[in-house]
mmCIF file as Biopython writes it, N, C-alpha, C and O atoms, coordinates in Angstrom:
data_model
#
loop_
_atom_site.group_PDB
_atom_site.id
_atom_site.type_symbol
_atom_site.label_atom_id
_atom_site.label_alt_id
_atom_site.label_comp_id
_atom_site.label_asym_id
_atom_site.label_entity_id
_atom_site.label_seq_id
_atom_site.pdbx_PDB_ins_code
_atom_site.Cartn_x
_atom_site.Cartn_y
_atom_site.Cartn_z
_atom_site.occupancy
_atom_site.B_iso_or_equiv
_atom_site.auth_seq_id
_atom_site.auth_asym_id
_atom_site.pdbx_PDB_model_num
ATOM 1   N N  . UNK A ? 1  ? 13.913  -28.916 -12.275 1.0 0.0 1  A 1 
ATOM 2   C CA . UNK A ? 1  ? 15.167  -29.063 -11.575 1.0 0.0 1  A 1 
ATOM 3   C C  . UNK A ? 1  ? 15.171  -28.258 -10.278 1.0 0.0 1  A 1 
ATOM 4   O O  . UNK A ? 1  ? 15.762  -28.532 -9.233  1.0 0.0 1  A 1 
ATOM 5   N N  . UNK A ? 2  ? 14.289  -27.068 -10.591 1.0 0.0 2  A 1 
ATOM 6   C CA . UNK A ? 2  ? 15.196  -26.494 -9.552  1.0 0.0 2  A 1 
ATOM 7   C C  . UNK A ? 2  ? 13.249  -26.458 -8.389  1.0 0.0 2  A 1 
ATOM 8   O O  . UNK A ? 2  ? 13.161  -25.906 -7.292  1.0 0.0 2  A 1 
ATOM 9   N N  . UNK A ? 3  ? 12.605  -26.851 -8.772  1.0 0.0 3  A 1 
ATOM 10  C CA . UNK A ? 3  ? 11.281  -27.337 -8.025  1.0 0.0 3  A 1 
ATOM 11  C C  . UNK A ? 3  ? 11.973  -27.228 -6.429  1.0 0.0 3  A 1 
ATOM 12  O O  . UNK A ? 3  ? 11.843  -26.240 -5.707  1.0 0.0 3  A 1 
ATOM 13  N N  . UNK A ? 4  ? 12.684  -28.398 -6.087  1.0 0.0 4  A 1 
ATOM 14  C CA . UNK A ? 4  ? 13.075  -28.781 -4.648  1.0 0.0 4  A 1 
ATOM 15  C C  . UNK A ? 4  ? 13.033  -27.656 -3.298  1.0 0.0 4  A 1 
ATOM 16  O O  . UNK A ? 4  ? 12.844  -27.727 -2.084  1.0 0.0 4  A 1 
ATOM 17  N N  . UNK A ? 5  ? 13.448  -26.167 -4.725  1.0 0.0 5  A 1 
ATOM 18  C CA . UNK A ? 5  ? 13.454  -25.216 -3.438  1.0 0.0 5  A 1 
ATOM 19  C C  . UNK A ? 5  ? 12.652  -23.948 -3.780  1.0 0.0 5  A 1 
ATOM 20  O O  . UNK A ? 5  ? 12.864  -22.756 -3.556  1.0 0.0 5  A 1 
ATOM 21  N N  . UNK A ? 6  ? 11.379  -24.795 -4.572  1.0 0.0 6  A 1 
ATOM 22  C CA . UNK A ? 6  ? 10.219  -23.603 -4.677  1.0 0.0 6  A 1 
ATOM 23  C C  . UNK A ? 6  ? 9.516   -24.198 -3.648  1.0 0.0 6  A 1 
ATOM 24  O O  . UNK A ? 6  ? 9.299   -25.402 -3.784  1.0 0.0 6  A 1 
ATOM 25  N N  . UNK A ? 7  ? 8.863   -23.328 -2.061  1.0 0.0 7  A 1 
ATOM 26  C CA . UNK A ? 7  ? 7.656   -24.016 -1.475  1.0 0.0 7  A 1 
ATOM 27  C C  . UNK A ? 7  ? 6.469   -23.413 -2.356  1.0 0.0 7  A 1 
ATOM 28  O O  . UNK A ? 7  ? 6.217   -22.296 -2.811  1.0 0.0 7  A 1 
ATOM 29  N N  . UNK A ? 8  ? 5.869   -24.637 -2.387  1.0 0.0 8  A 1 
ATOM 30  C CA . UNK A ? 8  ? 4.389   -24.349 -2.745  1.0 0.0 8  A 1 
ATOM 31  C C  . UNK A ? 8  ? 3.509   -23.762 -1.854  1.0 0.0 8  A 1 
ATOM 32  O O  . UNK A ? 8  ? 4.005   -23.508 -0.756  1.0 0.0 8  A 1 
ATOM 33  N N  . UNK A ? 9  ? 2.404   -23.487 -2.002  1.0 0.0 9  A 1 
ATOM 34  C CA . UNK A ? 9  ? 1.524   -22.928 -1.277  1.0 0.0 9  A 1 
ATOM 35  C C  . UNK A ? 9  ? 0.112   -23.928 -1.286  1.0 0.0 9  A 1 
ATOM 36  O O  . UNK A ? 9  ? -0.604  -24.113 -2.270  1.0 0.0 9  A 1 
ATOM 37  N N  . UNK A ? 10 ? -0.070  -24.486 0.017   1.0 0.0 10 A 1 
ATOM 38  C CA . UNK A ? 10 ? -1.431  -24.815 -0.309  1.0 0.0 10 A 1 
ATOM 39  C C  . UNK A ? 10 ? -2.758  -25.053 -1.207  1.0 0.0 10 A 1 
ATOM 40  O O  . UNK A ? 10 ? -3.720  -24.475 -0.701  1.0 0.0 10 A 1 
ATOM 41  N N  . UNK A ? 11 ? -2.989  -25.558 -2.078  1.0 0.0 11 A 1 
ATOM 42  C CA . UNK A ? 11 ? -4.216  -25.080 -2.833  1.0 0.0 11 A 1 
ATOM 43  C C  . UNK A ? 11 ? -5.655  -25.242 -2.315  1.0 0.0 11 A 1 
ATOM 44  O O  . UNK A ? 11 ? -5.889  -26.248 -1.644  1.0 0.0 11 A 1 
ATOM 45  N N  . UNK A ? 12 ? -6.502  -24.491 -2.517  1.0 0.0 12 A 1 
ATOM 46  C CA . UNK A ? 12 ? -7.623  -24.837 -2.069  1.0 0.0 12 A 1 
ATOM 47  C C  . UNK A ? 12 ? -8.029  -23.267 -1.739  1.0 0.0 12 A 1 
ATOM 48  O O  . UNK A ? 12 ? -9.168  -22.809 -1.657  1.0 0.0 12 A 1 
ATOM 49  N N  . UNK A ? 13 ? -6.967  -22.682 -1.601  1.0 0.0 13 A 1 
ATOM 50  C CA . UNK A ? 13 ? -7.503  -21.037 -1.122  1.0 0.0 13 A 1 
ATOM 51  C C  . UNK A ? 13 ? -6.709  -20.018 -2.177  1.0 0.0 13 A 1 
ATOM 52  O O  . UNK A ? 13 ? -5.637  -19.984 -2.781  1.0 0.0 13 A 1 
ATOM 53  N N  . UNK A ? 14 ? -8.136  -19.059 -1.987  1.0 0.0 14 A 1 
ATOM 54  C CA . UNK A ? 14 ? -7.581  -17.961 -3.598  1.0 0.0 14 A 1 
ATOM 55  C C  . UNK A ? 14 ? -8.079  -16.692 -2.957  1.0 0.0 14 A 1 
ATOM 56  O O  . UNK A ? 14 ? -9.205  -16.746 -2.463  1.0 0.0 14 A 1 
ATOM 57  N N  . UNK A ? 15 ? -7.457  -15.633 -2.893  1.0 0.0 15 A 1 
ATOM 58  C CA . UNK A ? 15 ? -7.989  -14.396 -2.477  1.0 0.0 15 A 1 
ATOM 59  C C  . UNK A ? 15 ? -9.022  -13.929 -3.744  1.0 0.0 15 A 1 
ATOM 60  O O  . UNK A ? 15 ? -9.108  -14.405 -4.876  1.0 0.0 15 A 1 
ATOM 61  N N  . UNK A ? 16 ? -9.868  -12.668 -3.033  1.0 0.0 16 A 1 
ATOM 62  C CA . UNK A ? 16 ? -10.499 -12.405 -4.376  1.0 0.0 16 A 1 
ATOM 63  C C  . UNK A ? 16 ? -9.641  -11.438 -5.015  1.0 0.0 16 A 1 
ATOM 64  O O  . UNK A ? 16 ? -10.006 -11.060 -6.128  1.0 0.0 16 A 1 
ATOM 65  N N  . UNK A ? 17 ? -8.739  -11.034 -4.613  1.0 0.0 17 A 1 
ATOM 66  C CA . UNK A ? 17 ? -7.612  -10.043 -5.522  1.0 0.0 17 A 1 
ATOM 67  C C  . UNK A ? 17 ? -7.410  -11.160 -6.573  1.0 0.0 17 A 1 
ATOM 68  O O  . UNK A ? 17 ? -7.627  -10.919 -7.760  1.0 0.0 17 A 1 
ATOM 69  N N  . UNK A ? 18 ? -6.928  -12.586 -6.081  1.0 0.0 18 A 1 
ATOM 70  C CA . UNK A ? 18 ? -5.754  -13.365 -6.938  1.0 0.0 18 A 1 
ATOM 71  C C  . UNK A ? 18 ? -7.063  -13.445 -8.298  1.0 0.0 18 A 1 
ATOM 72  O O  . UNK A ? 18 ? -6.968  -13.086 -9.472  1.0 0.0 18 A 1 
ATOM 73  N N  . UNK A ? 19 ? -8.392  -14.141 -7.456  1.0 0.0 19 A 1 
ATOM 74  C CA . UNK A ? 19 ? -9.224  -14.586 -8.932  1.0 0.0 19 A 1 
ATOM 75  C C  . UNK A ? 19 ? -9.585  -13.746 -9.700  1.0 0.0 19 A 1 
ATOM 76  O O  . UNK A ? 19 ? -10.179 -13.939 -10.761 1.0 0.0 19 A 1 
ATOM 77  N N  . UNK A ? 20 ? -9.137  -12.352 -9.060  1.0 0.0 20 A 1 
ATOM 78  C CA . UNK A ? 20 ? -9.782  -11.131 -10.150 1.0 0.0 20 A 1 
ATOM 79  C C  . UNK A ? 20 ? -8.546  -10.806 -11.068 1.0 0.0 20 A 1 
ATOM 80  O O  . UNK A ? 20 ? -8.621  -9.919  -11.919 1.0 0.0 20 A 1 
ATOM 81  N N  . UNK A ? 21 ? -7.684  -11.370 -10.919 1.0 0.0 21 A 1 
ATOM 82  C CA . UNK A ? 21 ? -5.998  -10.828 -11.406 1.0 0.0 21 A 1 
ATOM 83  C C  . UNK A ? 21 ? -6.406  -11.994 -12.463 1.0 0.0 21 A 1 
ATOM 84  O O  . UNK A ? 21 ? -6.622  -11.818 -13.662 1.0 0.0 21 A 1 
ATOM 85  N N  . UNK A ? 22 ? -6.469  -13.353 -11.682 1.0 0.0 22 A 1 
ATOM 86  C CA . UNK A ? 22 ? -6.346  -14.666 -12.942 1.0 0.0 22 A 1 
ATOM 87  C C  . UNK A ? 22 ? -7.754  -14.689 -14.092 1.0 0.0 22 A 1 
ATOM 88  O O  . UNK A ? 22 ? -7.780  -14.951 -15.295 1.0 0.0 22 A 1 
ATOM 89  N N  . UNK A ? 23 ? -8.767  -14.329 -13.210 1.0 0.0 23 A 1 
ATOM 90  C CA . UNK A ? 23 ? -10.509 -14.391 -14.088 1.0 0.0 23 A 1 
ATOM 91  C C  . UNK A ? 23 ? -10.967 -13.065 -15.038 1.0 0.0 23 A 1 
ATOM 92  O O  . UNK A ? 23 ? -11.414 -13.284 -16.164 1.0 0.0 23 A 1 
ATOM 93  N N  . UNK A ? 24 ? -10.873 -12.080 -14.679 1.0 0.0 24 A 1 
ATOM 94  C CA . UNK A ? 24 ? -11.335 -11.005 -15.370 1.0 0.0 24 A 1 
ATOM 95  C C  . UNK A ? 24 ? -11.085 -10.609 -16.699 1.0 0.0 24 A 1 
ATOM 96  O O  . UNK A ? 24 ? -9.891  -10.794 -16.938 1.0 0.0 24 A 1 
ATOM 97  N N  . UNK A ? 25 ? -11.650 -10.174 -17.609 1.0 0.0 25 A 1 
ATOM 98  C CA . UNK A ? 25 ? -11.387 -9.674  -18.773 1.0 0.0 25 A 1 
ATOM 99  C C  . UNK A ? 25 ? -10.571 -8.772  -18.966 1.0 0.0 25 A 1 
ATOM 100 O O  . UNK A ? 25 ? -10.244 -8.160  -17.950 1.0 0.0 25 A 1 
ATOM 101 N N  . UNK A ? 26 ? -10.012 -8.388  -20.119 1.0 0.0 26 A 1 
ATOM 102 C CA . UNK A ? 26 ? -8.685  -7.373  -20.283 1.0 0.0 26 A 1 
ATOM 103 C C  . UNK A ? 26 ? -9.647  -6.291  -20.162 1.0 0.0 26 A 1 
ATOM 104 O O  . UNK A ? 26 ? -9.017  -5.606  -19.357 1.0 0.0 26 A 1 
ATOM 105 N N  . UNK A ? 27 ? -10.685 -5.659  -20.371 1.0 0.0 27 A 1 
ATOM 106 C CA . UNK A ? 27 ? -11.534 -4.618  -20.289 1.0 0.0 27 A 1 
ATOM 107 C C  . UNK A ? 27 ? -12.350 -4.256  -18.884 1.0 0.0 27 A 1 
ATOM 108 O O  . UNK A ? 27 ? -12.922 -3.236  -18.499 1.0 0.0 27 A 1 
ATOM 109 N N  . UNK A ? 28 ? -12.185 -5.262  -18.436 1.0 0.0 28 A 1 
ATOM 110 C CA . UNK A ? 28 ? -12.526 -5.242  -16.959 1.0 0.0 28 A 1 
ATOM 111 C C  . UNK A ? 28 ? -11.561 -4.710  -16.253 1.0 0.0 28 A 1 
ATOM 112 O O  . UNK A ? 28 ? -11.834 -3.659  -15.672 1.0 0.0 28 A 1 
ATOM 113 N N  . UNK A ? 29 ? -10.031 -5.341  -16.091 1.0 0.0 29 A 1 
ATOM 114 C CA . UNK A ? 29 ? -8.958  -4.802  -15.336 1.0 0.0 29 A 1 
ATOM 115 C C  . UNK A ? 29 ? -8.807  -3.548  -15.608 1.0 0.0 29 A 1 
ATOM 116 O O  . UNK A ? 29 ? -8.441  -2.761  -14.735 1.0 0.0 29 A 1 
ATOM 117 N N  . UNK A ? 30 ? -9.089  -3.135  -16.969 1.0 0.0 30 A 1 
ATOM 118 C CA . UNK A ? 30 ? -8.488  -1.662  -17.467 1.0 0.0 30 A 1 
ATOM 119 C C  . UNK A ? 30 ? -9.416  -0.574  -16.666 1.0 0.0 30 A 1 
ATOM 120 O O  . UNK A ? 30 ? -9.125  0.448   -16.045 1.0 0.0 30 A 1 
ATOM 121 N N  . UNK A ? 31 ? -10.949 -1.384  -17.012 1.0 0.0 31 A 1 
ATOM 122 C CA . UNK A ? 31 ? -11.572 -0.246  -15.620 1.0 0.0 31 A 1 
ATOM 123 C C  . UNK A ? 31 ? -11.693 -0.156  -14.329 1.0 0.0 31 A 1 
ATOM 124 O O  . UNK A ? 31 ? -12.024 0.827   -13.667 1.0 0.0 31 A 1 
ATOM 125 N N  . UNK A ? 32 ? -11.390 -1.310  -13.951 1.0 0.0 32 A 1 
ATOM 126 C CA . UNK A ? 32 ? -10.816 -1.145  -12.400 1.0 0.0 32 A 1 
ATOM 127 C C  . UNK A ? 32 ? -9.834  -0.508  -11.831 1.0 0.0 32 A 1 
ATOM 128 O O  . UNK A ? 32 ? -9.994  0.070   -10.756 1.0 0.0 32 A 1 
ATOM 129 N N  . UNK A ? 33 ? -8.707  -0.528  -12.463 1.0 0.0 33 A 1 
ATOM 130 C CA . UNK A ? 33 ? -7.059  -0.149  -12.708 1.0 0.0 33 A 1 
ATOM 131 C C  . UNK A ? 33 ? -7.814  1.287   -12.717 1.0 0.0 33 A 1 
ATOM 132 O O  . UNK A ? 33 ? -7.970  1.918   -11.672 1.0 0.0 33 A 1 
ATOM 133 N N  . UNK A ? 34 ? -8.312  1.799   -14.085 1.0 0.0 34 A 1 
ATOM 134 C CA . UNK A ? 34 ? -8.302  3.219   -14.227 1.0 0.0 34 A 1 
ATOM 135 C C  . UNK A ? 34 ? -9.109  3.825   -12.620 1.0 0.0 34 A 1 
ATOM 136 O O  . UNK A ? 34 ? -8.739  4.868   -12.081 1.0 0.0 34 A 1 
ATOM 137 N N  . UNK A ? 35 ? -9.953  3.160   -12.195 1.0 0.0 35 A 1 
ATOM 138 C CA . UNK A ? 35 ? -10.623 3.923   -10.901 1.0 0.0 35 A 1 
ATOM 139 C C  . UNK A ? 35 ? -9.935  3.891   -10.173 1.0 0.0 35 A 1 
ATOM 140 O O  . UNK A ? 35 ? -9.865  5.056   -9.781  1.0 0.0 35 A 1 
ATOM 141 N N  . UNK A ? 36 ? -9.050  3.116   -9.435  1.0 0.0 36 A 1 
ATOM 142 C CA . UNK A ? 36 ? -8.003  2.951   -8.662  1.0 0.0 36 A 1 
ATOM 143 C C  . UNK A ? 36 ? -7.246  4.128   -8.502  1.0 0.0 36 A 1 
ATOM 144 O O  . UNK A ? 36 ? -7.089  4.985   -7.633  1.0 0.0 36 A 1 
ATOM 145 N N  . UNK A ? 37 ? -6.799  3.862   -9.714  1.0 0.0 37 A 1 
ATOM 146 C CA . UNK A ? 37 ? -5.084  5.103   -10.250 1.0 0.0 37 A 1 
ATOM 147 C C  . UNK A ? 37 ? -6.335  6.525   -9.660  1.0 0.0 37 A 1 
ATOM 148 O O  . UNK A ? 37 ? -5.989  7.295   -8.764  1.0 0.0 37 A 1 
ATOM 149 N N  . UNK A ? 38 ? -7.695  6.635   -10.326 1.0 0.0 38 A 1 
ATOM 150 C CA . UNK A ? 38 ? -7.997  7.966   -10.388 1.0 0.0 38 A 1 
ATOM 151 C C  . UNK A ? 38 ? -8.142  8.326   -8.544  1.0 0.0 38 A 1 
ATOM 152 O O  . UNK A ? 38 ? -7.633  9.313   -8.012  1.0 0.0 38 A 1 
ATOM 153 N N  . UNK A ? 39 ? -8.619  7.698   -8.119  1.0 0.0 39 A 1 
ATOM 154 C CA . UNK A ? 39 ? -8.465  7.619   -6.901  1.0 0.0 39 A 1 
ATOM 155 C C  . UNK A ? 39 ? -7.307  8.054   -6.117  1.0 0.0 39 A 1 
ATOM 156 O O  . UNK A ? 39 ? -7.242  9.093   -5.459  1.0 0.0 39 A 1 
ATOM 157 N N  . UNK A ? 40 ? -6.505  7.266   -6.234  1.0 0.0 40 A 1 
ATOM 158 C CA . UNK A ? 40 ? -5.025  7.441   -5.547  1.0 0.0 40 A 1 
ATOM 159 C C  . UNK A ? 40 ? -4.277  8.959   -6.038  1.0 0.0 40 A 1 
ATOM 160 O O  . UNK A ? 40 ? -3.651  9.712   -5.292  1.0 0.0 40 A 1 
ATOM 161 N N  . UNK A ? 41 ? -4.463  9.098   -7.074  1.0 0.0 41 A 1 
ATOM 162 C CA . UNK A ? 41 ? -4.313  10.335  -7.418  1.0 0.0 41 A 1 
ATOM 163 C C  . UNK A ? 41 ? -5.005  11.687  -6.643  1.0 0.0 41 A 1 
ATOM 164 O O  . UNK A ? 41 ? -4.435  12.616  -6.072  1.0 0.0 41 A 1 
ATOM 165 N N  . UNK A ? 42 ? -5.835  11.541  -6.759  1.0 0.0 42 A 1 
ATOM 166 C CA . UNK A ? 42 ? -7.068  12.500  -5.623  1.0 0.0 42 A 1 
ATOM 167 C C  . UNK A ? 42 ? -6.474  12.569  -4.649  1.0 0.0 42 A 1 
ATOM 168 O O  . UNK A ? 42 ? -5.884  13.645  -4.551  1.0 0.0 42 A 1 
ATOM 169 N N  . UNK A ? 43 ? -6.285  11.666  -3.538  1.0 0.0 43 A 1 
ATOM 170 C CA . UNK A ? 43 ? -5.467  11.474  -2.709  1.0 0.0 43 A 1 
ATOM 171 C C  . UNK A ? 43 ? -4.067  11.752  -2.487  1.0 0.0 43 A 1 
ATOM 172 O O  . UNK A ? 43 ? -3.718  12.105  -1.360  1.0 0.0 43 A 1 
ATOM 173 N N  . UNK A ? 44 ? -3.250  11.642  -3.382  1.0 0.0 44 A 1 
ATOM 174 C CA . UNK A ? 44 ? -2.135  12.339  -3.601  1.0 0.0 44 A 1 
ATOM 175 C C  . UNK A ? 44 ? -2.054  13.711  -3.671  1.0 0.0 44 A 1 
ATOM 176 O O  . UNK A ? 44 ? -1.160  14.432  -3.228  1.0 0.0 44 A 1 
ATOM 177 N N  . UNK A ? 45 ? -3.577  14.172  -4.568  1.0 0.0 45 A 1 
ATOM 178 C CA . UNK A ? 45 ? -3.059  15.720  -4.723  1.0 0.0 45 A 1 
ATOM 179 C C  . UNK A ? 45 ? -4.114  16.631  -3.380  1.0 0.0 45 A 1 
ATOM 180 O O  . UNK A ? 45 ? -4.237  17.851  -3.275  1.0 0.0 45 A 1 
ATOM 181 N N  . UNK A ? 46 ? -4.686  15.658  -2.585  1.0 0.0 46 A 1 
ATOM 182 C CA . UNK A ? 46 ? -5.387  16.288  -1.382  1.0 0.0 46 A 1 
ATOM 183 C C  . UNK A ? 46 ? -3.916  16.884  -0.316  1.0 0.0 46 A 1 
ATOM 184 O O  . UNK A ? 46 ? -3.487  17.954  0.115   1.0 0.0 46 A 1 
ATOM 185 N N  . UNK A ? 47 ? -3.559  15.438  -0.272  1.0 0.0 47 A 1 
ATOM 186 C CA . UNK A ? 47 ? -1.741  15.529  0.651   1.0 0.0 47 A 1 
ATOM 187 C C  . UNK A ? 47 ? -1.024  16.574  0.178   1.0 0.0 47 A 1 
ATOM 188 O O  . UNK A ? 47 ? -0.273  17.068  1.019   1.0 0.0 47 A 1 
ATOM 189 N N  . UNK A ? 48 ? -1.012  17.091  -0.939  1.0 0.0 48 A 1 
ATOM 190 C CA . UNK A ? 48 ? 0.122   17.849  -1.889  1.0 0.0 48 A 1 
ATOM 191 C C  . UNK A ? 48 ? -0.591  19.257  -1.244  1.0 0.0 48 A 1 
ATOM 192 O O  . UNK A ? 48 ? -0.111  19.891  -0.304  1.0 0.0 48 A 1 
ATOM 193 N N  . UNK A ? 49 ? -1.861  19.600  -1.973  1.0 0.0 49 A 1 
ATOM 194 C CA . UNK A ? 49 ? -2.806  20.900  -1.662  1.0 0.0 49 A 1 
ATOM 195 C C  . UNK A ? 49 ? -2.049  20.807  0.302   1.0 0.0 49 A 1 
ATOM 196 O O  . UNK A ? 49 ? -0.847  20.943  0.530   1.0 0.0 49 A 1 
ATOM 197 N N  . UNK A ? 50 ? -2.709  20.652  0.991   1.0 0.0 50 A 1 
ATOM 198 C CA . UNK A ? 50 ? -2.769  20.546  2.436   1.0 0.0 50 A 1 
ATOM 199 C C  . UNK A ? 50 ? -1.221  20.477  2.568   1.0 0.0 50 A 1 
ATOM 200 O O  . UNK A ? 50 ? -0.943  21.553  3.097   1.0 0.0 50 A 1 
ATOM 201 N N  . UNK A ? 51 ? -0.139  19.836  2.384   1.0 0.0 51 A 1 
ATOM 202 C CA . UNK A ? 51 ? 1.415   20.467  3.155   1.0 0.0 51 A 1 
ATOM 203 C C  . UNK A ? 51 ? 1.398   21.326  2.362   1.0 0.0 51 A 1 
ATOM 204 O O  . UNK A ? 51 ? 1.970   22.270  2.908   1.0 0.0 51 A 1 
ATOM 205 N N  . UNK A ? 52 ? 0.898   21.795  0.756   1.0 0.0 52 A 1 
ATOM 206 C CA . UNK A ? 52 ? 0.910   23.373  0.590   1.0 0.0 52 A 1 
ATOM 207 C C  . UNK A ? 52 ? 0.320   24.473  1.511   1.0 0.0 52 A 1 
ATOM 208 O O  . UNK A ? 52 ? 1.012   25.484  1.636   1.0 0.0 52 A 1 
ATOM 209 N N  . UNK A ? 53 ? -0.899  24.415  2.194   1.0 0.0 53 A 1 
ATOM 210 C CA . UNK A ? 53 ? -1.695  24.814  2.824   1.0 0.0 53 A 1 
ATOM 211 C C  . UNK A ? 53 ? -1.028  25.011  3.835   1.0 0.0 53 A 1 
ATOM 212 O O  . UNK A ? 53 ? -0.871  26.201  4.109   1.0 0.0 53 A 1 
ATOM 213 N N  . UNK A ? 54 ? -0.450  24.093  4.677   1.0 0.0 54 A 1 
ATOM 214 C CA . UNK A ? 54 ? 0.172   24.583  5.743   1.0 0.0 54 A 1 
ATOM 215 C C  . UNK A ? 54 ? 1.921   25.057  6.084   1.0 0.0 54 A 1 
ATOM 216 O O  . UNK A ? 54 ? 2.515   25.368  7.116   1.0 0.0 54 A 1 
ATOM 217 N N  . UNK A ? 55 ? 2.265   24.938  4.855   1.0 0.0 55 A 1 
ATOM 218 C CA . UNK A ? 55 ? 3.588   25.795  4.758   1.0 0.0 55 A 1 
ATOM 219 C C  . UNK A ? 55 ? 3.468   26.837  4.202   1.0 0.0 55 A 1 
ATOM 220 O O  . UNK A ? 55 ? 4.512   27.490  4.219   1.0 0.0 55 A 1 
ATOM 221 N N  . UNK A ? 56 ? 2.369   27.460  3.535   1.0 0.0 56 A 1 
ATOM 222 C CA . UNK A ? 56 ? 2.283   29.209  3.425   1.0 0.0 56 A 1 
ATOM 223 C C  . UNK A ? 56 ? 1.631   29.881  4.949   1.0 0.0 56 A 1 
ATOM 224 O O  . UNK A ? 56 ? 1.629   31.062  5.296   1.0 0.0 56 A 1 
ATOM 225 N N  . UNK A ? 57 ? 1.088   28.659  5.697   1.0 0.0 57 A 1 
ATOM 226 C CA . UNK A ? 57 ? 0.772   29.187  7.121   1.0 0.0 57 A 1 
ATOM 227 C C  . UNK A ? 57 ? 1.725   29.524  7.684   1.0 0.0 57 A 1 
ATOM 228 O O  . UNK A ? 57 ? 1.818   30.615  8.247   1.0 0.0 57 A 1 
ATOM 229 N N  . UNK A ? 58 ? 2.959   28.334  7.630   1.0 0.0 58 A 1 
ATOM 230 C CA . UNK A ? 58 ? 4.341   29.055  8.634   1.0 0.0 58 A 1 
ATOM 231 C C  . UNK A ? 58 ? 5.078   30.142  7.894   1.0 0.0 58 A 1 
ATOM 232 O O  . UNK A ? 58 ? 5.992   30.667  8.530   1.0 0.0 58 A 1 
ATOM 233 N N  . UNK A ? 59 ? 4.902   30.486  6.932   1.0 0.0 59 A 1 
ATOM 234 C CA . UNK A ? 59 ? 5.749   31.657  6.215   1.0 0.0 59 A 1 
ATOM 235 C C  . UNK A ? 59 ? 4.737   33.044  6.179   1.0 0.0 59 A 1 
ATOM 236 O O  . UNK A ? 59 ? 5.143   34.092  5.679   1.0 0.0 59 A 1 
#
């Protein structure tokens, strides 16, 4: 019913994000996911350390 005012998207093109989201195994995502997160985390706590770092400089 309510189709008329979904646009579709082209087919014929798939990112490799989309085929790794639709193709991969549940054990696959979980270790990708986990490197990711561990990653971003690192990164988070580099940013965190460093404006610590430089606000005991101004005090």
């Amino acid at each position: 019913m309510k189709d008329f005012l979904v646009k579709r998207k082209t087919k014929g093109y798939s990112s490799p994000l989309s085929d790794f989201v639709r193709n991969a195994s549940s054990a696959e995502k979980k270790r990708v996911y986990k490197g990711v997160m561990e990653r971003a985390t690192e990164r988070q706590m580099r940013v965190i350390r460093s404006a610590r770092a430089q606000q005991s400089e101004l005090t």
